[in-house]
C-alpha positions as CSV (number, residue, x, y, z in Angstrom):
1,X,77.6,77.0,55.9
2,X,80.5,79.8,56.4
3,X,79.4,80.9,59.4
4,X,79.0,77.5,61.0
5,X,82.5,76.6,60.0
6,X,83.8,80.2,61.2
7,X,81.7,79.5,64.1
8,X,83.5,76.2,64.8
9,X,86.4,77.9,64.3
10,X,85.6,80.2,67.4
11,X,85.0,77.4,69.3
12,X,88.1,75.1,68.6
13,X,90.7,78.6,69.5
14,X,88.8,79.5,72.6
15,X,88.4,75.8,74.0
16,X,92.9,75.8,73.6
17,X,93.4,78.8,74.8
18,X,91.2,77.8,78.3
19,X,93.0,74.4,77.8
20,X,96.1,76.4,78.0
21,X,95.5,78.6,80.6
22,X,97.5,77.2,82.9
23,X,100.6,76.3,80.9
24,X,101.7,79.1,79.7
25,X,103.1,82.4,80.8
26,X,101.8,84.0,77.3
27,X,98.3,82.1,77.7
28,X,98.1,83.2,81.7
29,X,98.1,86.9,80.4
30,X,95.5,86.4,77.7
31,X,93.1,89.2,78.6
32,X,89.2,89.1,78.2
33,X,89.2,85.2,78.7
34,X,88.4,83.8,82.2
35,X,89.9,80.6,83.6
36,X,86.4,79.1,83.3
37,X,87.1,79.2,79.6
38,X,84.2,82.0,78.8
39,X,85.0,84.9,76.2
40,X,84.2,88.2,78.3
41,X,84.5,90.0,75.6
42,X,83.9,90.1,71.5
43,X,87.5,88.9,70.4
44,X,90.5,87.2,72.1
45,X,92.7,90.3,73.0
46,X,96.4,88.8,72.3
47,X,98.3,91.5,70.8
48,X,99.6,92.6,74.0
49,X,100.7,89.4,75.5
50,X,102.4,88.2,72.5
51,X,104.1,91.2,71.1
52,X,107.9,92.2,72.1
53,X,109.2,95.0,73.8
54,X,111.1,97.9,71.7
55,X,114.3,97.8,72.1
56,X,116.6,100.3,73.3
57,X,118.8,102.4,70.5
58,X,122.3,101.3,71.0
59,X,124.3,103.4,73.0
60,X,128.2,104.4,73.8
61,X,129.9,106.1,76.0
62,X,131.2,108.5,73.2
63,X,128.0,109.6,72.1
64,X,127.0,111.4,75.6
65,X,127.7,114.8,75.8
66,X,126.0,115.3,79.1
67,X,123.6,113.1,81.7
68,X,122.3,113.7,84.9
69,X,120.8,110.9,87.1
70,X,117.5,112.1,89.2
71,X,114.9,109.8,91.0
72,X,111.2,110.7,90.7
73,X,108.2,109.8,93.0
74,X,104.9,108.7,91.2
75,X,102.4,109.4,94.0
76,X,99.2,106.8,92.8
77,X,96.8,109.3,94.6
78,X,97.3,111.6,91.5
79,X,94.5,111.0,88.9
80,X,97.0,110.3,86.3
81,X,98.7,107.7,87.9
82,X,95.2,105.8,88.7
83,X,95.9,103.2,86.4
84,X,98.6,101.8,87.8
85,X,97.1,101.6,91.3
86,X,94.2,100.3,90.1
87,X,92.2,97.8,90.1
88,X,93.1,97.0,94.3
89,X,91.8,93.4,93.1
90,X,92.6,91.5,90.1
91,X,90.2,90.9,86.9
92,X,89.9,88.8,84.1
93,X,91.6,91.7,82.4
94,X,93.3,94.3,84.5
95,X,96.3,94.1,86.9
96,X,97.8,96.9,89.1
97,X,101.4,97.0,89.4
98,X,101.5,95.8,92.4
99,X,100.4,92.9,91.5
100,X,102.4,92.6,88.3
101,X,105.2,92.7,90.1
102,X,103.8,90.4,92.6
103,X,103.3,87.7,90.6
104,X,106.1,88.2,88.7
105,X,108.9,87.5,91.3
106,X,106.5,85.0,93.5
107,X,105.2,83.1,90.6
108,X,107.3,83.3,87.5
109,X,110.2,83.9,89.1
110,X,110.9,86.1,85.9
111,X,111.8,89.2,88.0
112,X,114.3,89.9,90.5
113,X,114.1,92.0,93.7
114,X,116.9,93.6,95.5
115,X,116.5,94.2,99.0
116,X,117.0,97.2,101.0
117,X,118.9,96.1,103.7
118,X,119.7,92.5,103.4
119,X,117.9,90.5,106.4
120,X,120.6,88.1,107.5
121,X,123.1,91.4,108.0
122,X,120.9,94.0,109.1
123,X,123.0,95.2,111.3
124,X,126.3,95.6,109.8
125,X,125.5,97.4,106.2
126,X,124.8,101.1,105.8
127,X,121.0,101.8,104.2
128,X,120.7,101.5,100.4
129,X,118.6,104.6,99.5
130,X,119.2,105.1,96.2
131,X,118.7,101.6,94.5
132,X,122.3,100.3,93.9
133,X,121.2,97.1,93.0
134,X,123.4,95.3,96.0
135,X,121.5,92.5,97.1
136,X,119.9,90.6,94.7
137,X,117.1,88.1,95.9
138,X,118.0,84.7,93.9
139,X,116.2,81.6,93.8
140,X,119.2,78.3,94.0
141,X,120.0,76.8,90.8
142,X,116.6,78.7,89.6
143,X,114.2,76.9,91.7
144,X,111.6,79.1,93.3
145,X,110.4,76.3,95.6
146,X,113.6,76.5,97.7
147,X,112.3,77.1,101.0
148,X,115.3,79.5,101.8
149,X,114.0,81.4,98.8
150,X,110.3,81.5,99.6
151,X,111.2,82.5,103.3
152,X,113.0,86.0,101.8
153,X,110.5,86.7,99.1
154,X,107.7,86.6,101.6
155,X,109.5,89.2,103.8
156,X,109.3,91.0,100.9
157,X,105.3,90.7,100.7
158,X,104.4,90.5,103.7
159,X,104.5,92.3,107.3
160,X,104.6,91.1,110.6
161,X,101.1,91.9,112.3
162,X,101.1,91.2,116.0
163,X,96.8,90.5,117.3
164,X,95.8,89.6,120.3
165,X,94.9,85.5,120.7
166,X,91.5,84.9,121.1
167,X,89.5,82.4,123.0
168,X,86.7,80.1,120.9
169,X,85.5,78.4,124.6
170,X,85.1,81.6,126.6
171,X,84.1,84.2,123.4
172,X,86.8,86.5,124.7
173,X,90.6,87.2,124.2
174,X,92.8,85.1,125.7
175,X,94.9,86.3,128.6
176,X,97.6,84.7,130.7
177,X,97.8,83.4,134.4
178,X,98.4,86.7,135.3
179,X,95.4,88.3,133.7
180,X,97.7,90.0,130.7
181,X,96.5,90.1,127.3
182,X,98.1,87.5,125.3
183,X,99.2,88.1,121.5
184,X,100.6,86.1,118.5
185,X,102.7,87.6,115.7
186,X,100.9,87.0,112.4
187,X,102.0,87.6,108.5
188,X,99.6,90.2,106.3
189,X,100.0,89.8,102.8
190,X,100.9,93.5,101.7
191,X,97.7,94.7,99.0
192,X,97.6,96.9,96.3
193,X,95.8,99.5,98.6
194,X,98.6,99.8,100.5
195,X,101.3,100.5,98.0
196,X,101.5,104.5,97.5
197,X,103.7,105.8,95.6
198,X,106.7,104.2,93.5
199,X,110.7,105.6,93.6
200,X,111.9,105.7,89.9
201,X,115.5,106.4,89.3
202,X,116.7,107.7,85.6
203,X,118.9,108.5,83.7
204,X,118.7,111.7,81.6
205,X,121.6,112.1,78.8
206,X,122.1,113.9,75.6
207,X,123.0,111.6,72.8
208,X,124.4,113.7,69.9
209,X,124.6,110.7,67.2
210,X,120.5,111.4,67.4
211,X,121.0,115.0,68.5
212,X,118.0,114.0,71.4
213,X,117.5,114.5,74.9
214,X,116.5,111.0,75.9
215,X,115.6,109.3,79.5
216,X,115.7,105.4,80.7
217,X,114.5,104.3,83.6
218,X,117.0,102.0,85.9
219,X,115.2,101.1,88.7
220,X,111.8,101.2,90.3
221,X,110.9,100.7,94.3
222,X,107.6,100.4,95.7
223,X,106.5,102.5,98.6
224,X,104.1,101.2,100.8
225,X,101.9,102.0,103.8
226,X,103.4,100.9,107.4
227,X,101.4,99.8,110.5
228,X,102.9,99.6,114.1
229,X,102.2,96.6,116.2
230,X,98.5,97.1,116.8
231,X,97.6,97.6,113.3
232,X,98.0,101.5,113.6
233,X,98.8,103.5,110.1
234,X,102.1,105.0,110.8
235,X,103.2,108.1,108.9
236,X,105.5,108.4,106.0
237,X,106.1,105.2,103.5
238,X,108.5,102.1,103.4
239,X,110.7,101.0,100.6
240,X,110.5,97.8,100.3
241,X,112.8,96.6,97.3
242,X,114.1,97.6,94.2
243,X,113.7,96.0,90.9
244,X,116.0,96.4,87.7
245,X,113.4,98.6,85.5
246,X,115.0,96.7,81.9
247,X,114.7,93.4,83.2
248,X,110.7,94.3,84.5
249,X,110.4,95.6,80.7
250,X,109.9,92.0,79.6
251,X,107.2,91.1,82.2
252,X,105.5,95.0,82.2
253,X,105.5,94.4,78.4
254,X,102.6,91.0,78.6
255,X,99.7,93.0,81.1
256,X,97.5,95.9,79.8
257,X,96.8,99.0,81.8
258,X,94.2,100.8,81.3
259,X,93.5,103.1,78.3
260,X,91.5,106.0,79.6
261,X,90.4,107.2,75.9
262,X,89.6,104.1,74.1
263,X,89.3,100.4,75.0
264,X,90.2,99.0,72.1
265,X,93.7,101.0,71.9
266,X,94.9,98.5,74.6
267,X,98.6,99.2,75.8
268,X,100.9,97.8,78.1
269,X,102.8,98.5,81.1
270,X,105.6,99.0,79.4
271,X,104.0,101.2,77.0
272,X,102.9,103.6,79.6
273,X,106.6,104.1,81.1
274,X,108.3,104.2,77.4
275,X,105.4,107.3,76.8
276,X,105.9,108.9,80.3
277,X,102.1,108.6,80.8
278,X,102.1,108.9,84.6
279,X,102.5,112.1,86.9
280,X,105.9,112.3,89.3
281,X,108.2,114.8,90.5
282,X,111.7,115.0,92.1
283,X,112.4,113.6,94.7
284,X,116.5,113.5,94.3
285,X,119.6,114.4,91.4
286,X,122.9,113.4,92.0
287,X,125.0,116.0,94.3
288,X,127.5,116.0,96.3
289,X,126.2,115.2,99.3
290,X,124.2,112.2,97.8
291,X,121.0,113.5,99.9
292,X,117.4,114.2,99.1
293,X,115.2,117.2,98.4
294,X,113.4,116.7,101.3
295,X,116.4,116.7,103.6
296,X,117.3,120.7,102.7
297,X,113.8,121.5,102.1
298,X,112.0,120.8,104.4
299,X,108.4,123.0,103.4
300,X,106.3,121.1,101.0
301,X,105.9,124.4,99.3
302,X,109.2,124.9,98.9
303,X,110.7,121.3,97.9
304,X,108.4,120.9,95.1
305,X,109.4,124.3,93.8
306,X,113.1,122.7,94.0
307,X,112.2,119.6,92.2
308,X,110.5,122.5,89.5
309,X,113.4,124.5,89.6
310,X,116.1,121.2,88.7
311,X,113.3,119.9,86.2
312,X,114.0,123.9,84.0
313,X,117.5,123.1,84.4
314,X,117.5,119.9,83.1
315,X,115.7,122.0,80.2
316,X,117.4,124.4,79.3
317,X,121.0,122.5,79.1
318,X,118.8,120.8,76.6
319,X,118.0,123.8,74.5
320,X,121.5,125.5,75.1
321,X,123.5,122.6,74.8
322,X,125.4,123.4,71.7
323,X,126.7,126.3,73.1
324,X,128.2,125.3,76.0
């Protein structure tokens, strides 16, 4: 009789949860349960949708006896970083990153991008390479249905693709009275697979109230792949916009990525920044002459041994601090 009413039981919480699936942002992130309503799995996995995000310790001025702000480059070809490139297509329960964030600004609406250069003054503003939060990406009065809105977000996702036009009565591509090839310009909806590496820029500081060298992330860029007109890989990567890492925190925090040891130890996006589980290495530190690594280095070899070289740095102020 116990386990019919437990049974029961089983089936009145999965049969709300499907009924719910499309309701709620908390029930849209329920993991293991597809939209058909079936349980892929042995329990309803809802610790990681439901649970909050630690918070940060409270911080002033006062207590910082030294910081230093660096940006990183988490390159997803490195094994490490495989989970947040992967899976390149969406599953019952796993995201990539990409399509966190994806879903997050074109769906939710919960996350907010700032653009590079901003499109309607292209011409006129100097290039935004270090993430300085200057053009935000804001849906009117919160509605992400304004059309305005849904223009600049999918500039954001997409990239202009120009193919030739083809002809359906003579099986051939179309050409023009004069015999030339003729083409159309067509969007392509930018895919995991084509997003990289991502920028990261941080904030390293020394609080003495804890007596800790600590780190927080401020923003986050994706890199992706670019393609010329004809659908050619082009070399080197494109940033494409920055997001405000402690505002992401609260969307990062509701999908799982995945747990290479155990299954059952699920954790969150959010969870694998706040443990520095992923593989990167410097790209920039504040200087001077506000420029890059890769702009006085120009040898591989040789820039990463610079990015090794400021990483020591970084640790040994932290062991010799106290007598400075």
């Amino acid at each position: 009789m116990k386990l019919i009413v437990g049974f029961k039981k089983g089936l009145t919480l999965l049969a709300l949860i499907a009924s719910n699936l499309t309701n709620s942002q908390i029930n849209n992130t329920i993991q293991g349960v597809a939209k058909s309503g079936v349980l892929d799995g042995v329990y309803v996995q809802t610790n990681i949708p439901t649970k909050r995000i630690i918070s940060y310790t409270n911080l002033e001025e006062k207590e910082v006896m030294w910081s230093k702000r660096v940006w990183r480059k988490i390159d997803l070809r490195e094994k490490i970083n495989h989970p947040l490139y992967y899976p390149e297509q969406p599953t019952n329960s796993l995201k990539s990153l990409w399509d966190v964030i994806r879903y997050g600004v074109e769906q939710e609406g919960s996350l907010t991008p700032y653009e590079i250069i901003p499109s309607e003054d292209i011409n006129n503003v100097s290039f935004d390479d270090d993430g300085q939060f200057l053009y935000p990406v804001k849906a009117p009065n919160g509605n992400i249905n304004d059309s305005v809105y849904k223009e600049k977000i999918q500039d954001l996702f997409y990239t202009i693709e120009t193919i030739p036009v083809w002809d359906d009565v003579l099986d051939q591509e179309a050409v023009d009275e004069n015999g030339d090839p003729i083409y159309k310009d067509v969007k392509k909806r930018i895919e995991s697979k084509d997003v990289m590496q991502y920028l990261i820029k941080e904030d390293w500081f020394f609080d003495k109230q804890r007596s800790v060298m600590d780190v927080r992330i401020i923003g986050i860029c994706p890199l992706v792949r670019v393609y010329d007109d004809n659908g050619v890989l082009k070399p080197g990567l494109q940033k494409k916009f920055w997001l405000y890492f402690p505002e992401c925190r609260y969307t990062f925090q509701n999908y799982f990525v995945y747990n290479r040891k155990n299954d059952a130890q699920r954790m969150s996006f959010d969870d694998l920044f706040w443990k520095r589980m992923f593989g990167s290495f410097i790209h920039k530190e504040s200087n001077v002459y506000n420029r890059a690594i890769e702009s006085y280095e120009k040898d591989g070899v040789r820039a990463l041994l610079e990015a090794h070289h400021i990483k020591a740095q970084m640790g040994k102020i932290e062991h010799d601090l106290w007598h400075l």
